[in-house]
C-alpha positions, 0 to 999 in steps of 0.5 A, a space after each residue: 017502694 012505688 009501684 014502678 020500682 017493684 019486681 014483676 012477677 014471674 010464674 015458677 017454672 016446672 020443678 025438676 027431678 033426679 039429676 037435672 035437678 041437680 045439675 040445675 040445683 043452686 050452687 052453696 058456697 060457690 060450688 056445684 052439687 055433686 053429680 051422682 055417682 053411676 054404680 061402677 063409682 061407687 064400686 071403685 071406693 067400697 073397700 068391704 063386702 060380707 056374703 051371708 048364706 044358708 048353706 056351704 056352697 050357696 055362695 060359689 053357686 049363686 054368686 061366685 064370680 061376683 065375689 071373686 071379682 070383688 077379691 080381685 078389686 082388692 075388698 076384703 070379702 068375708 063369708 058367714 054361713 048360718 048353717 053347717 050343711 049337716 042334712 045335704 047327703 043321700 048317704 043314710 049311713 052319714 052322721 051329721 056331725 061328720 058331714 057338717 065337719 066335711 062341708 065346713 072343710 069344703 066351705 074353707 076351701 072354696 074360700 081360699 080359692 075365691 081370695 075370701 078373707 074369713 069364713 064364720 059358721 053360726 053352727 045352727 041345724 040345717 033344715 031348721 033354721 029360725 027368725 029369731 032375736 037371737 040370730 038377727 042379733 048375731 048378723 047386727 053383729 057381724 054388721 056392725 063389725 065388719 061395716 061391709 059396704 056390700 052384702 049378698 044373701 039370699 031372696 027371701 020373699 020369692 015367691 015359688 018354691 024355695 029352701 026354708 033356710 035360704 028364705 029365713 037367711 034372707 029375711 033375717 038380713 034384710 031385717 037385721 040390715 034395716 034397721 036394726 044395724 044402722 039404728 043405736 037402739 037396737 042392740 045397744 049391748 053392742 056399743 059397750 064391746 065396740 060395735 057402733 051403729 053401720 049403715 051398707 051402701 047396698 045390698 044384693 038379693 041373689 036367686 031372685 026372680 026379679 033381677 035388675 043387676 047383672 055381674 060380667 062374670 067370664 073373666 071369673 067363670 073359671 075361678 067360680 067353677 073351680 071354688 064350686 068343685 071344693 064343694 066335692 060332697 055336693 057335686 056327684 063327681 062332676 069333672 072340671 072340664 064337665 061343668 066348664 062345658 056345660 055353663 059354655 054350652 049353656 051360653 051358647 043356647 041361652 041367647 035370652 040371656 045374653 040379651 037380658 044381662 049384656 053379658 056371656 056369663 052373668 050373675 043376676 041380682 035385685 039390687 037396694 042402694 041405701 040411703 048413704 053419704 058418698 065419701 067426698 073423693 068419690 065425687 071426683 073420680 071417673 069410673 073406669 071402663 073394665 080391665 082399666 086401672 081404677 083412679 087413685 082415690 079408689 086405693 091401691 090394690 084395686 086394679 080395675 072397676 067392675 063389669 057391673 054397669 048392667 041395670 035394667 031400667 027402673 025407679 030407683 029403690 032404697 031401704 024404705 021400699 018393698 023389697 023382694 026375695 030369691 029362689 033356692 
């Protein structure tokens, strides 16, 4: 070729990053990379969350307005509760056994209360609870079962005091979510009783004391106080209007709060998005604001998407990165 006919050369521009690029990036076969998705379109397609805690009444306490507003989008929403609660009384005369039949019971019922699909009770001591094989494999277990697109569970690497149990659960989960769920490897008795590797798009460390995502709960405070009050072995008495008043009045001296979150009454969270393929429809949809009706590819029983916009700004953060745990 003579030197006339060549292409000049031409200094590469500055590489983009995150959704410039690739809003920018090539198209393949004529089409466009999909934009990314915000988290209220991704909460439209999950359809799956399991709730994994130390104690009964964990859940209600530390995120029962999330989780009735995850019953309420249509999920199924199971909880696994790895101890039965026996050491939680004042009463001396209590015998374990018999308290750990009651707060089984309470658990029951605030699940109903919430829309809960099922509650497991691994049975293990409360107050001695353990990292072990065994107990990671269990939650593979549950994992690997009922694939949960969401999980909640415990912070267990806060720093500050903190319940030895709410710290194992919480370190087990993490443990058990990656890698050992999602990598056919571990476990591999699993794969002969039907149980094949899952990957979760997210997880939710709850009681941590750096929270970047926040739940509007108020259309749901009155159904997490109610579920809160089946917990009767645990609350001293306190009346439903009691509790009402005091998250109300709470509020309304909190104004930080209100500030930090965006919301009246929130549920905080450290949230870890993995690294995981969005179904194909996903892309297409449009999030709908809250209380307006969800797009049709996010399933019929789902009658809007989430108050769950609210994240404080950081670097976004997957399953490889440190992580951090929560508060009892």
């Amino acid at each position: 070729m003579p030197p006339a006919a060549r292409t000049p050369s031409r200094q590469k521009p500055p590489a983009r990053s995150g959704a410039a690029a690739a809003a920018r990036a090539p198209r393949r076969n004529g089409a466009r990379p999909p934009k990314l998705l915000t988290i209220e379109q991704k909460w439209a397609t999950y359809e799956r969350a399991l709730i994994l805690t130390a104690h009964p009444d964990d859940a209600e306490f530390l995120a029962g307005g999330t989780i009735a507003r995850m019953c309420a989008l249509g999920w199924e929403v199971t909880i696994c509760v790895a101890t039965s609660g026996d050491k939680g009384t004042r009463d001396p005369e209590m015998r374990p056994q018999e308290l750990a039949a009651i707060r089984e019971a309470e658990q029951r019922a605030a699940a109903a209360v919430l829309g809960l699909r099922e509650c497991i009770f691994l049975g293990y001591p409360d107050g001695f609870l353990l990292e072990t094989p065994e107990l990671r494999g269990q939650v593979v277990a549950l994992i690997r079962r009922l694939k949960p697109d969401v999980i909640v569970s415990w912070d267990g690497y806060r720093p500050g005091f903190n319940h030895h149990d709410h710290r194992v659960i919480g370190r087990i989960v993490r443990d058990a979510l990656y890698p050992a769920a999602h990598d056919p490897l571990y476990f591999p008795e699993h794969r002969g009783e039907g149980m094949l590797a899952h990957r979760t798009a997210e997880l939710l460390l709850a009681g941590t004391d750096e929270p970047d995502f926040h739940v509007d709960i108020e259309p749901y405070l009155e159904t997490k106080v109610d579920a809160i009050l089946c917990h009767s072995s645990q609350i001293d008495g306190r009346s439903r209007e009691e509790m009402l008043k005091a998250w109300r009045e709470a509020a309304k001296r909190d104004k930080g709060r209100r500030k930090r979150t965006g919301y009246r009454f929130a549920e905080s969270f450290k949230r870890i998005e993995m690294r995981r393929p969005a179904p194909p429809e996903a892309t297409a949809t449009t999030a709908a604001p809250a209380g307006a009706t969800v797009p049709a590819a996010a399933a019929a029983p789902r009658t809007g998407a989430p108050g769950v916009e609210r994240e404080a700004p950081r670097k976004e953060t997957t399953v490889r990165a440190a992580i951090g745990e929560p508060t009892g």
